[in-house]
C-alpha positions, 0 to 999 in steps of 0.5 A, a space after each residue: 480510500 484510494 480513489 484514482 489509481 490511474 492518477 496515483 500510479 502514474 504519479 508522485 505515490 508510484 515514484 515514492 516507492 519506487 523513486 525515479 533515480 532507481 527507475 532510470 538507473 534499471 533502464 526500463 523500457 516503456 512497456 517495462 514501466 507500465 507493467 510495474 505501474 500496471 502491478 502497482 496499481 494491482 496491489 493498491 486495489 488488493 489492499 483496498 480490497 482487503 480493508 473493505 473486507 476487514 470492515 465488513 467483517 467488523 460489521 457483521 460481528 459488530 452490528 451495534 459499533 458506529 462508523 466511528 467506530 468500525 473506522 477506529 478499529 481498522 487504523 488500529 489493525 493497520 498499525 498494529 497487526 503483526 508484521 506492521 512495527 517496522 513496515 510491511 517488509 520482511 528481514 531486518 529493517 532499513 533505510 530507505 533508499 538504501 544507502 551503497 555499501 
């Protein structure tokens, strides 16, 4: 479980996704940039949301199944719900950073 989004969004998570070069290149300002880290930090606690819900949900249906268990099914849901082969992303998949040309 994330536990310190501040941490995380001002630091080295934010800027693997969205590397420093790119950020320079975009000439954010400083209200821009906390914005973006702001939505990031957004989209973590959604997704932490939605997990916590996925396990509640097993629970309910799964009263008997162990922490263990219940755990063992989500990093499989992780990996292998539909849309997750290639990532998360749409289209065709890629490199990332992207490469020029």
């Amino acid at each position: 479980m994330i536990r310190d989004l501040d941490a995380i969004a001002l630091s080295g998570l934010f800027y693997q996704v969205l590397p420093r070069r790119y950020i320079n290149r975009m000439h954010l300002t400083e209200q821009e940039l906390r914005e973006a880290r702001q939505r990031f930090r957004t989209a973590l606690e959604l997704f932490e949301l939605g997990v916590e819900l996925l396990r509640t949900r097993l629970r309910r249906e799964n009263p008997s199944a162990s922490t263990s268990e219940i755990e063992a099914h989500v990093a499989c849901w992780l990996q292998t719900r539909r849309g997750a082969e290639l990532g998360d992303g749409e289209g065709v998949s890629g490199t990332w950073p992207r490469q020029p040309g």
